[in-house]
C-alpha positions as CSV (number, residue, x, y, z in Angstrom):
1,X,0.0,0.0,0.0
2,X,1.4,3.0,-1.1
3,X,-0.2,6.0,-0.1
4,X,-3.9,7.3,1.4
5,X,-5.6,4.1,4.1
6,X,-6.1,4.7,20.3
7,X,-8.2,5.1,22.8
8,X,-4.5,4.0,24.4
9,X,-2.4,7.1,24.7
10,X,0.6,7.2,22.7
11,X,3.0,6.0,25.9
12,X,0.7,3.3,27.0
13,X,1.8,-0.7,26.7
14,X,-0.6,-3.4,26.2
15,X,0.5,-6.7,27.1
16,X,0.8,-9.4,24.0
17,X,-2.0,-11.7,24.8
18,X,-4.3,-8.6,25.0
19,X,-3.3,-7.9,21.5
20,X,-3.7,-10.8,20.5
21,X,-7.4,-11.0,21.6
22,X,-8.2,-7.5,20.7
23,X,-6.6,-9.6,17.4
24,X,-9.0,-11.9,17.5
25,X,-12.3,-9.8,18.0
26,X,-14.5,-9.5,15.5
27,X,-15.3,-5.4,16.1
28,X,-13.0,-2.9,16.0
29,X,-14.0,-1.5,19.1
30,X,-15.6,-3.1,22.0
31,X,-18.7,-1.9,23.5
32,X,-18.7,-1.7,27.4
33,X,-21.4,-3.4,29.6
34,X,-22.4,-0.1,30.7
35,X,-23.0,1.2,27.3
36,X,-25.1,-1.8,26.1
37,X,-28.6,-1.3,28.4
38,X,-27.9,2.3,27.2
39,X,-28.2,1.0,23.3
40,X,-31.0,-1.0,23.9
41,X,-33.1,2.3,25.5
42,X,-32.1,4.0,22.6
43,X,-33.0,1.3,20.6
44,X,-36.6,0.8,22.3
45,X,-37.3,4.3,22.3
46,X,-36.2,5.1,18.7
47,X,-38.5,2.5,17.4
48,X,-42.0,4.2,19.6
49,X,-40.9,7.2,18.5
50,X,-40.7,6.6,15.0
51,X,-43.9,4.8,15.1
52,X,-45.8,7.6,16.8
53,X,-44.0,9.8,14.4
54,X,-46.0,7.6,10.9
55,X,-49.3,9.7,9.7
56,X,-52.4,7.8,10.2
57,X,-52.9,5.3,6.4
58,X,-56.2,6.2,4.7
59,X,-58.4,3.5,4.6
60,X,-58.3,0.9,1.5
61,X,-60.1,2.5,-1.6
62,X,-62.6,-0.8,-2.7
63,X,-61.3,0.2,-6.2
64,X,-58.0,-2.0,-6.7
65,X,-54.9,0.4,-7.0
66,X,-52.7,-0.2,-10.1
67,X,-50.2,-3.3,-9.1
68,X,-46.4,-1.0,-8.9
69,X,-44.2,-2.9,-10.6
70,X,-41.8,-5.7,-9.6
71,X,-38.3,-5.4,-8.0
72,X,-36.5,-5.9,-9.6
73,X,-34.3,-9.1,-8.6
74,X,-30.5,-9.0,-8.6
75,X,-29.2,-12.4,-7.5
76,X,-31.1,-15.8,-8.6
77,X,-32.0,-17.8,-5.7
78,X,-29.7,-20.5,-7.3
79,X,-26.5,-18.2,-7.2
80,X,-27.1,-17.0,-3.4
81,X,-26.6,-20.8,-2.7
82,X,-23.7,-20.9,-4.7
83,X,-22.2,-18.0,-2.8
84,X,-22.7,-20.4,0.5
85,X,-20.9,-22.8,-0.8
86,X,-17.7,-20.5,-1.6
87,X,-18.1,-18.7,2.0
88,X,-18.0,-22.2,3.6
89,X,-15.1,-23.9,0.8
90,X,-13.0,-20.9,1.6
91,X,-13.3,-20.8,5.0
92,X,-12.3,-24.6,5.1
93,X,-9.2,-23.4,2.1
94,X,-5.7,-23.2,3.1
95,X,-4.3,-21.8,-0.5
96,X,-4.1,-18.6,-0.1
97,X,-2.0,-19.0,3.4
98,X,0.2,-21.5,1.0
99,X,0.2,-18.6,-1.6
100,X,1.2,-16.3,0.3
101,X,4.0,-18.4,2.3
102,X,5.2,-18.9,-0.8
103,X,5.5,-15.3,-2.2
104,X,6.3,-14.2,1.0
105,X,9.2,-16.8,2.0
106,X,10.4,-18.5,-1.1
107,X,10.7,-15.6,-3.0
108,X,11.0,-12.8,-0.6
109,X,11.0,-8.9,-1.1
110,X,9.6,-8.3,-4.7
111,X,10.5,-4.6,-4.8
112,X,10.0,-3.2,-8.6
113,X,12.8,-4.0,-10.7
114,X,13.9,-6.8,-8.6
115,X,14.7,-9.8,-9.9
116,X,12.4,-11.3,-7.0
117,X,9.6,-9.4,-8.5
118,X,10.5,-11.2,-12.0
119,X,10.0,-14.7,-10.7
120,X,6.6,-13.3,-8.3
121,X,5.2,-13.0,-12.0
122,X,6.4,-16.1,-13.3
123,X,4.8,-17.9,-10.4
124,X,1.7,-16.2,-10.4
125,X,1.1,-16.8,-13.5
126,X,2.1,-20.7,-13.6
127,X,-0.2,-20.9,-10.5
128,X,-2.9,-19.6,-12.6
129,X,-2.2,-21.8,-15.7
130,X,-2.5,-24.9,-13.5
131,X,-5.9,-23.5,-12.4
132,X,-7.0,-23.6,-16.5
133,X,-7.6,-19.6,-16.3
134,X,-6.6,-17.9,-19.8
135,X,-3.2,-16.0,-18.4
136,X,-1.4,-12.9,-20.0
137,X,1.2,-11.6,-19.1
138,X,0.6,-7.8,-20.0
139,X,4.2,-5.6,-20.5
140,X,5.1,-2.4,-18.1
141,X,8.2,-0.8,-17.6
142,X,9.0,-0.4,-14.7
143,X,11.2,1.9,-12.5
144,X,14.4,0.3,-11.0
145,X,15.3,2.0,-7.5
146,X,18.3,0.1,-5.5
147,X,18.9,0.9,-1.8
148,X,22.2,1.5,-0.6
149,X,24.0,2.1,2.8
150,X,22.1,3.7,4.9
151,X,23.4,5.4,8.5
152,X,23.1,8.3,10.5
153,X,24.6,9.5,14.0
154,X,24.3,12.9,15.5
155,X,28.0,14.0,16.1
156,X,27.4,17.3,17.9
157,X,24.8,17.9,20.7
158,X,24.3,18.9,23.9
159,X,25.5,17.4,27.0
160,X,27.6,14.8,25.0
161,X,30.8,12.9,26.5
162,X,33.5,13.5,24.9
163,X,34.7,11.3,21.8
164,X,30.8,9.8,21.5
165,X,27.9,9.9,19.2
166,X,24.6,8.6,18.8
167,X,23.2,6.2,16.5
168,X,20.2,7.1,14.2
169,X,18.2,4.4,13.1
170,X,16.5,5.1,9.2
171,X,16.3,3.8,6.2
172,X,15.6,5.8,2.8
173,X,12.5,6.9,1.2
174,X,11.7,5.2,-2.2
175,X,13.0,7.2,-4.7
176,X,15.3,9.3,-3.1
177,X,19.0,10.5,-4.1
178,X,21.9,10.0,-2.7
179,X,24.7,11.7,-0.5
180,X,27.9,12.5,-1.7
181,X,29.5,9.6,-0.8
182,X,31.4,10.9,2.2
183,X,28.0,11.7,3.9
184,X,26.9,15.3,4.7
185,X,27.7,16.6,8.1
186,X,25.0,19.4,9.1
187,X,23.0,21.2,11.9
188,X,19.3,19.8,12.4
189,X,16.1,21.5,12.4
190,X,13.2,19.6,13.7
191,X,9.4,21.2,13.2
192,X,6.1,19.1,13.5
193,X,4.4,20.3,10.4
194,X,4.4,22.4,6.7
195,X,3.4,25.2,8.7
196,X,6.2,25.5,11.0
197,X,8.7,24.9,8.1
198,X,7.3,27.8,6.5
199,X,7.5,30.2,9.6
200,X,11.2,30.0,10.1
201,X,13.4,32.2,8.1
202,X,15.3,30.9,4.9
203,X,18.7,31.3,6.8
204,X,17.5,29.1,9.6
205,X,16.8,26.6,7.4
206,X,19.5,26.6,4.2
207,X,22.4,23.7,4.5
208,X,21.0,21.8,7.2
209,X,18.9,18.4,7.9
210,X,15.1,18.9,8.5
211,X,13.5,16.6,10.2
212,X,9.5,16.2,10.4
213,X,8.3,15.3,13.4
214,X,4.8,14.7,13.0
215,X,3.1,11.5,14.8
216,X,0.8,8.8,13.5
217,X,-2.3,9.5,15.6
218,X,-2.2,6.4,17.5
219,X,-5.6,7.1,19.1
220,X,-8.3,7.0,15.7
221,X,-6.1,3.9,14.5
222,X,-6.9,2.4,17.6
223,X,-10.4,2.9,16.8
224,X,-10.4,1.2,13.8
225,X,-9.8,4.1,11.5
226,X,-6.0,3.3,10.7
227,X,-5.8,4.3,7.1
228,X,-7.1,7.8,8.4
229,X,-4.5,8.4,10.2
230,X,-2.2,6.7,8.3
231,X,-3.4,9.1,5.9
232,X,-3.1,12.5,7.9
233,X,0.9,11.7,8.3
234,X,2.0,10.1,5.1
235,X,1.7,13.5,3.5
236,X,5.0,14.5,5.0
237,X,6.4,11.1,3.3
238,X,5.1,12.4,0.0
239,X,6.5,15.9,-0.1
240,X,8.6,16.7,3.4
241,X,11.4,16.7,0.9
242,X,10.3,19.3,-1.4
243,X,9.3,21.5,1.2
244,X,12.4,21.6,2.7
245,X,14.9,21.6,-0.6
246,X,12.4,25.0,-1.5
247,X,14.4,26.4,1.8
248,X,17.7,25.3,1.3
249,X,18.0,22.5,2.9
250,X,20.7,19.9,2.2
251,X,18.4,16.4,3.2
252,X,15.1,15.6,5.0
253,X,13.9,13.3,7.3
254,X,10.8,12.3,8.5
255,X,9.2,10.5,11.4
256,X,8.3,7.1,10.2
257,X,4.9,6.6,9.4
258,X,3.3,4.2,11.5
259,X,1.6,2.9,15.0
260,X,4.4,0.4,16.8
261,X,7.3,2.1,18.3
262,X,9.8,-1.0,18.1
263,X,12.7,1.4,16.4
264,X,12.2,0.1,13.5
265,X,12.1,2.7,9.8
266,X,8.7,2.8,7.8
267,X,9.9,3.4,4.0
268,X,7.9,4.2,1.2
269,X,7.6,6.5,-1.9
270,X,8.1,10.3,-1.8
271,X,8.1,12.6,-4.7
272,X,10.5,15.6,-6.1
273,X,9.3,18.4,-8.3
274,X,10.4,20.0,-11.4
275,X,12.6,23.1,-10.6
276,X,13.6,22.2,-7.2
277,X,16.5,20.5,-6.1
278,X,16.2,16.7,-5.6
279,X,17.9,16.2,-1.7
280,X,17.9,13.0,0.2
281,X,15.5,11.7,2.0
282,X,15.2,9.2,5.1
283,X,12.6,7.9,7.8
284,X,13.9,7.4,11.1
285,X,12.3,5.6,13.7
286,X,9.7,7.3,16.0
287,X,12.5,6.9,18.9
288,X,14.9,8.8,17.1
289,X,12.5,11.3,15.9
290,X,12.0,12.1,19.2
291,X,15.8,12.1,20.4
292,X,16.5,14.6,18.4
293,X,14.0,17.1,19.0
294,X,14.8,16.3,22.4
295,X,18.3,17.1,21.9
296,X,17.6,20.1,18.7
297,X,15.9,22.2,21.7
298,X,18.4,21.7,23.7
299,X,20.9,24.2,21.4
300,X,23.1,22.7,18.1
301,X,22.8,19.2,17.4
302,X,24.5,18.2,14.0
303,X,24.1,14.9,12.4
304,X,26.6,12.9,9.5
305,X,24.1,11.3,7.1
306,X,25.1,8.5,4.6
307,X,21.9,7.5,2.1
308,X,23.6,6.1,-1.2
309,X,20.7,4.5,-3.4
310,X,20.6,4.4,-7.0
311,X,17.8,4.6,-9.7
312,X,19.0,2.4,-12.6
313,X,17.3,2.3,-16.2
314,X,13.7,1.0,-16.6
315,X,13.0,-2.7,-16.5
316,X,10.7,-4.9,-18.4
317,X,7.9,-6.3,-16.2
318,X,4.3,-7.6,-16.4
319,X,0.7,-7.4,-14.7
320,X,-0.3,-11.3,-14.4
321,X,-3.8,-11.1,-16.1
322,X,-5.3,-14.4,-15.5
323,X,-9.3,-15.1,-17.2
324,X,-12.1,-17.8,-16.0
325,X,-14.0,-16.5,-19.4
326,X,-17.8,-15.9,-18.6
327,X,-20.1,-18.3,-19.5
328,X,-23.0,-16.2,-20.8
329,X,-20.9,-12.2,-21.2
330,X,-17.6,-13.0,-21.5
331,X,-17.0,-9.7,-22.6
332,X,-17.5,-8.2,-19.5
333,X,-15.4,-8.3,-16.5
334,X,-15.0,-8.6,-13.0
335,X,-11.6,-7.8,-11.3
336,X,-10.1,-9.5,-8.1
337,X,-6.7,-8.1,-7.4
338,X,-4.0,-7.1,-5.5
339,X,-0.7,-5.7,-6.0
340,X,2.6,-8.1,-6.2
341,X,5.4,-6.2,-6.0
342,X,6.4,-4.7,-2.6
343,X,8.6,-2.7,-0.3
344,X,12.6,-4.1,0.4
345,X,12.6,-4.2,3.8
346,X,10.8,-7.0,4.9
347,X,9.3,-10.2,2.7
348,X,6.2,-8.2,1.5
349,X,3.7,-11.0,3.4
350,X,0.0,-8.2,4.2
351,X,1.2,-5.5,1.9
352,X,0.5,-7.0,-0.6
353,X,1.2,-10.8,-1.0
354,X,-2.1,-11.5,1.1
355,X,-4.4,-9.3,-1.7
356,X,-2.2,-11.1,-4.5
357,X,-3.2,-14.3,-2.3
358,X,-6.6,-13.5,-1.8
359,X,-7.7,-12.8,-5.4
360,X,-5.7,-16.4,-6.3
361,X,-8.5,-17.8,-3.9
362,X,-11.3,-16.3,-6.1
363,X,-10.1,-18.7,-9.0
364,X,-9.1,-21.6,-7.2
365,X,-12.8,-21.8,-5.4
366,X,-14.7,-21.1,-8.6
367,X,-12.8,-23.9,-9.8
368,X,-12.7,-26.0,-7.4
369,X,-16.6,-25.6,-6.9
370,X,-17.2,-26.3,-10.8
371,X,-19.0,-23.1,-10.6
372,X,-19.9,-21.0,-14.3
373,X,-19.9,-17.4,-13.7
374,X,-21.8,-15.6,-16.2
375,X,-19.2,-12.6,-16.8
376,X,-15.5,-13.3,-16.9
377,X,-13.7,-13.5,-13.6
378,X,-10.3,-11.4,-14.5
379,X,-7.4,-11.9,-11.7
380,X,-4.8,-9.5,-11.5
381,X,-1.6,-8.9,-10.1
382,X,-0.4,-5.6,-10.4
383,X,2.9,-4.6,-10.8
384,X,4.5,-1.6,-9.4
385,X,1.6,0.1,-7.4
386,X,4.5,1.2,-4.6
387,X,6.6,3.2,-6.4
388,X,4.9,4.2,-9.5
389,X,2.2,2.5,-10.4
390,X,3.3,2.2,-13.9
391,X,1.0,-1.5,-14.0
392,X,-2.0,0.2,-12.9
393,X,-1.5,3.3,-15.6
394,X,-0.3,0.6,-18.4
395,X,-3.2,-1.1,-18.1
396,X,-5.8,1.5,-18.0
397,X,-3.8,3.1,-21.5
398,X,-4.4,-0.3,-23.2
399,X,-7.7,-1.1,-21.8
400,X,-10.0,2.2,-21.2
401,X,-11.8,1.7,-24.1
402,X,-13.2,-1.7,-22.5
403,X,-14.3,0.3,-19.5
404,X,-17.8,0.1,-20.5
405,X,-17.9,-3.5,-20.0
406,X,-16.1,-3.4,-17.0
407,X,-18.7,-4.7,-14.4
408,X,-17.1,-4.7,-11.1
409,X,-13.7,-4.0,-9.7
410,X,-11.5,-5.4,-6.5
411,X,-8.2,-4.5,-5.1
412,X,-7.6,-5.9,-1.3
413,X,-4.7,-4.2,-0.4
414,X,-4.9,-3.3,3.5
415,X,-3.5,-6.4,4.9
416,X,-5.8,-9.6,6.2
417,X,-6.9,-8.6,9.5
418,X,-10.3,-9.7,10.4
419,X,-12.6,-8.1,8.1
420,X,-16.1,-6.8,9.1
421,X,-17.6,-6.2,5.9
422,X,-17.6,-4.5,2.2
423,X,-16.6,-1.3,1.3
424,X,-18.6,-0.4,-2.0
425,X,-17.8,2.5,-4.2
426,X,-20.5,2.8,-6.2
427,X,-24.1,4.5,-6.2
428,X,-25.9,4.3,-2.5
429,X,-28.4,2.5,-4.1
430,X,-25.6,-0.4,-4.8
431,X,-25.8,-0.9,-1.1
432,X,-29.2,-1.8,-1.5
433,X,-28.6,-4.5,-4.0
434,X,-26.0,-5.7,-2.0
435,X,-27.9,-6.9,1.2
436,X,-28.3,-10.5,0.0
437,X,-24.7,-11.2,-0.6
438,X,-24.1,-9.4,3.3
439,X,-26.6,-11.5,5.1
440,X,-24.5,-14.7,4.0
441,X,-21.5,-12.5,4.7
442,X,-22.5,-11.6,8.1
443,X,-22.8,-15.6,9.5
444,X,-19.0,-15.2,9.5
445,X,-19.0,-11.6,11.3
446,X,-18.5,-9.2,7.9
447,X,-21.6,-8.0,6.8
448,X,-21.5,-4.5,7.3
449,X,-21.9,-2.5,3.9
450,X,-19.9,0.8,4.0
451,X,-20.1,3.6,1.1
452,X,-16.5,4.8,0.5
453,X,-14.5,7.4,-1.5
454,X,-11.8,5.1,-2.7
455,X,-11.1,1.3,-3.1
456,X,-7.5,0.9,-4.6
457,X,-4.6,2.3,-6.0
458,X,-4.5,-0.1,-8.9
459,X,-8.1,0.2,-9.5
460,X,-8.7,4.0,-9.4
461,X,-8.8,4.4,-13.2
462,X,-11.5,2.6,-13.2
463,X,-13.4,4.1,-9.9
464,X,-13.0,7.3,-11.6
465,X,-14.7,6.0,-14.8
466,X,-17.8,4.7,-12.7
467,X,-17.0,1.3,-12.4
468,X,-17.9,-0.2,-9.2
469,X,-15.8,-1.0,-7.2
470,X,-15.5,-3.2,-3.9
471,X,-13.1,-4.1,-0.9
472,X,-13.2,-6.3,2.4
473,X,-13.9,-3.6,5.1
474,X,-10.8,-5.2,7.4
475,X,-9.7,-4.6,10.8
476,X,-6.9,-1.6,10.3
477,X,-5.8,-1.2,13.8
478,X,-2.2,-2.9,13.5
479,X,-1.8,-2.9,9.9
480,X,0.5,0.1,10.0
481,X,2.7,-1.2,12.8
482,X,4.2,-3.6,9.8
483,X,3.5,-1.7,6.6
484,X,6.2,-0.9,4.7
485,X,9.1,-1.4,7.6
486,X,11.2,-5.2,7.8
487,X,8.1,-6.4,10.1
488,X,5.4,-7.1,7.3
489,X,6.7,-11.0,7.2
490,X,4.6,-14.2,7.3
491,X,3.9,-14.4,11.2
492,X,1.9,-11.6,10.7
493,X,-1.0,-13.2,8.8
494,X,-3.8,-15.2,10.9
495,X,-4.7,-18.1,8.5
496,X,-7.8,-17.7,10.0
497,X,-8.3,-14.1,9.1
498,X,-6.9,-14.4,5.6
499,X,-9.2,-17.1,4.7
500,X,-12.3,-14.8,5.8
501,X,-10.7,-12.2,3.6
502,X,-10.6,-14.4,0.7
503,X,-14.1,-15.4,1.8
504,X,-15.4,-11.9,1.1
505,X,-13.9,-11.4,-1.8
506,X,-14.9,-14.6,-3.6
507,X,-18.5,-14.2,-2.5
508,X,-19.0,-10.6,-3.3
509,X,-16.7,-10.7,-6.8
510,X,-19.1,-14.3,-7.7
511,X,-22.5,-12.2,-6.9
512,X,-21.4,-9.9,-9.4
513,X,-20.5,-12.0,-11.9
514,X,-23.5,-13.7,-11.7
515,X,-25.9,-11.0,-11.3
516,X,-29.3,-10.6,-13.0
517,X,-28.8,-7.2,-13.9
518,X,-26.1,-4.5,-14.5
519,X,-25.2,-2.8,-11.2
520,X,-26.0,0.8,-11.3
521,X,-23.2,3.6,-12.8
């Protein structure tokens, strides 16, 4: 996941087998015994209310009143059984955990460019083959970024013993340039925000290291609402660097974006601009971030920084198209997808081999199930969403005049944490349709329906055409204490959790493939 996705205060500690129950729950927030006789007076009360509140019905006229027509009926009673059966064979399914072990652990890191992420879309697509889908492998070039070496210690600061330093713990931002190759020695300037940047005086600024200390709100991620805040501080990721480089400043930092202070770095893309000078860029740990403001108000503080990654020249690579052709409209489509390639530091496992793993599972289930979708069932593994998204771009150039016939559209790319439901960018009357498919949903826990601005990345082409588009509604809360740092590894994935994933996404992508009727645009 590339870009915008606690009741605890940001110092509190909560022991590891309350995590791992909080985990385990099946809301992202618990309600407390007091508050539950409250609901059910607010429950009791809304309901006499709203009675009292109906205007008295006018008797019935003895002439008959013209019959309104028919609803009109979306899902066949015959395919809502057939979505039971995939709820139940995927929750019984261990492929996608084997999928994404596989993608995860045998093959490792797939960042773009990498010859990792060449043999992720060989075996993607020789998984699909063996499934009998109709596989493509679609050309993108592709951007090649290498990291380098990577340290920083603050050489200069107050109250220091003499002949020490102290170790900063980063790692660079996608994209960024390098160092001279000596390092840059230079005073720090930490702010929190844009705004405070922008207050100080050019000279204050010019030749040194800026550092952005802004904090992931741990509180509204704790509350289920992680990709919020993950949102709200990812914008300093994005284009900390350029605001700084426009006041003279020789690098930036940031503080890394994310919820689990372990001193670990969060990497991920940031972004230079025409007419301003490109200057490296790093992430340091929350810990550090907050050493060195301790020590910057303190009086001088200078730090040696070493970043020395390379771009190289593009690099051939694919999107892994794989078909089950529709049985009635094979012309139009469906999409399940995530993205395969994925940050360097750690093995890539919920960002994004699960989503690659969980639209595998659509295919594998359909069949395994000998089931005939009506409309084609397309899987996709996107190449490249971190760092450019040159797949998602490639393939809406080569295929926007198909569009039209593009019926529905997936990406899961938020981990596999314990999802609660469907989020649905579409018309609110989609929601509507959709309360079939979230009854059988909901005998596993995710039946909510939620309207939402944005699905994917990969997909957002075809959001903004009007496609609908569709996504499990997961459990965010610790997603961003792995994302993107060298903690998003296997161990991280419930098989449990990923298999209810892959349940939502096979029921919800079938229903659409089999509908009666077009959705609504």
């Amino acid at each position: 996941m590339a870009g915008s996705l606690d009741f605890a205060r940001d110092d509190e500690r909560v022991d590891l087998p309350s995590r791992q129950l909080a985990r385990n729950s099946e809301m992202p927030f618990p309600i407390s015994k007091n508050q539950a006789p409250l609901l059910c007076l607010v429950s009791l009360f809304g309901a006499s209310f709203s009675a009292l509140a109906q205007p008295a019905q006018p008797e019935a006229s003895s002439t008959a009143a013209a019959s309104p027509s028919a609803t009109p009926i979306f899902f066949a009673d015959q395919t809502l059984a057939d979505l039971k059966q995939l709820r139940q064979a995927a929750l019984a399914s261990d492929y996608p955990f084997k999928q994404v072990a596989h993608l995860a652990n045998n093959i490792g890191p797939r960042l773009t460019g990498s010859v990792q992420a060449a043999k992720a879309v060989e075996y993607v697509a020789d998984e699909m083959k063996a499934l009998g889908c109709d596989v493509q492998l679609e050309k993108v070039m592709v951007p090649h970024w290498v990291r380098g070496v990577e340290t920083a210690e603050l050489k200069q600061f107050p109250g220091q013993a003499a002949g020490t330093t102290q170790k900063i713990v980063l790692c660079a931002l996608g994209g960024s340039v390098s160092t001279p190759p000596e390092g840059i020695n230079a005073g720090t300037v930490c702010v929190r925000d844009f705004e405070e940047l922008k207050a100080l005086p050019r000279e204050k600024v010019n030749g040194k290291i800026v550092l952005f200390n802004h904090s992931f709100d741990k509180k509204i991620a704790a509350q289920g609402r992680g990709g919020e805040a993950y949102g709200q501080a990812v914008v300093y990721r994005s284009d900390g660097p350029v605001a700084a480089a426009k006041l003279g400043a020789a690098a930036c930092l940031i503080r890394s974006v994310g919820g689990a202070d372990y001193r670990i770095p969060h990497t991920g893309q940031t972004n230079y601009e025409d007419g301003v000078p490109k200057i490296p860029a790093a992430a340091v740990t929350a810990e550090d971030a907050d050493l060195i403001a301790y020590l910057a108000a303190q009086g001088e503080t200078r730090m040696h920084l070493v970043l020395t990654p390379q771009t190289l020249p593009d690099v051939e690579s694919a999107n892994v198209i794989a078909d089950i052709k529709g049985s009635e409209h094979p012309e139009q489509i469906v999409i399940v997808s995530g993205h395969l390639d994925s940050w360097d530091l750690g093995t890539g496992a919920i960002d994004d081999g699960a989503g690659v793993a969980v639209a595998m599972e659509t295919a594998h289930l359909v069949r395994q199930l000998h089931l005939k979708p009506k409309r084609t069932i397309r899987v996709i593994a996107w190449m490249n969403e971190e760092n450019g998204s040159r797949g998602s771009k490639q393939y809406a150039k080569d295929h926007a005049s198909e569009f039209a016939n593009h019926f529905a559209v997936n990406e899961t790319d938020g981990g596999a944490g314990h999802p609660i439901g469907l989020n649905l960018k579409a018309k609110p009357e989609v929601k509507k349709i959709f309360e079939p498919v979230a009854k059988i949903l909901q005998e596993m826990g995710a039946g909510t329906l939620n309207l939402s601005e944005h699905i994917g990345a990969d997909i957002e082409p075809m959001e903004k055409a009007g496609v609908p588009a569709f996504s499990p509604m997961q459990d965010s809360r610790f997603y961003f204490n792995y994302h993107h740092t060298p903690a998003d590894t296997l161990d991280k994935i419930v098989p449990r959790e990923l298999q209810e994933n892959a349940a939502v996404v096979a029921v919800a992508a079938y229903a659409v493939a089999n509908a009666e009727q077009s959705l609504p645009r």
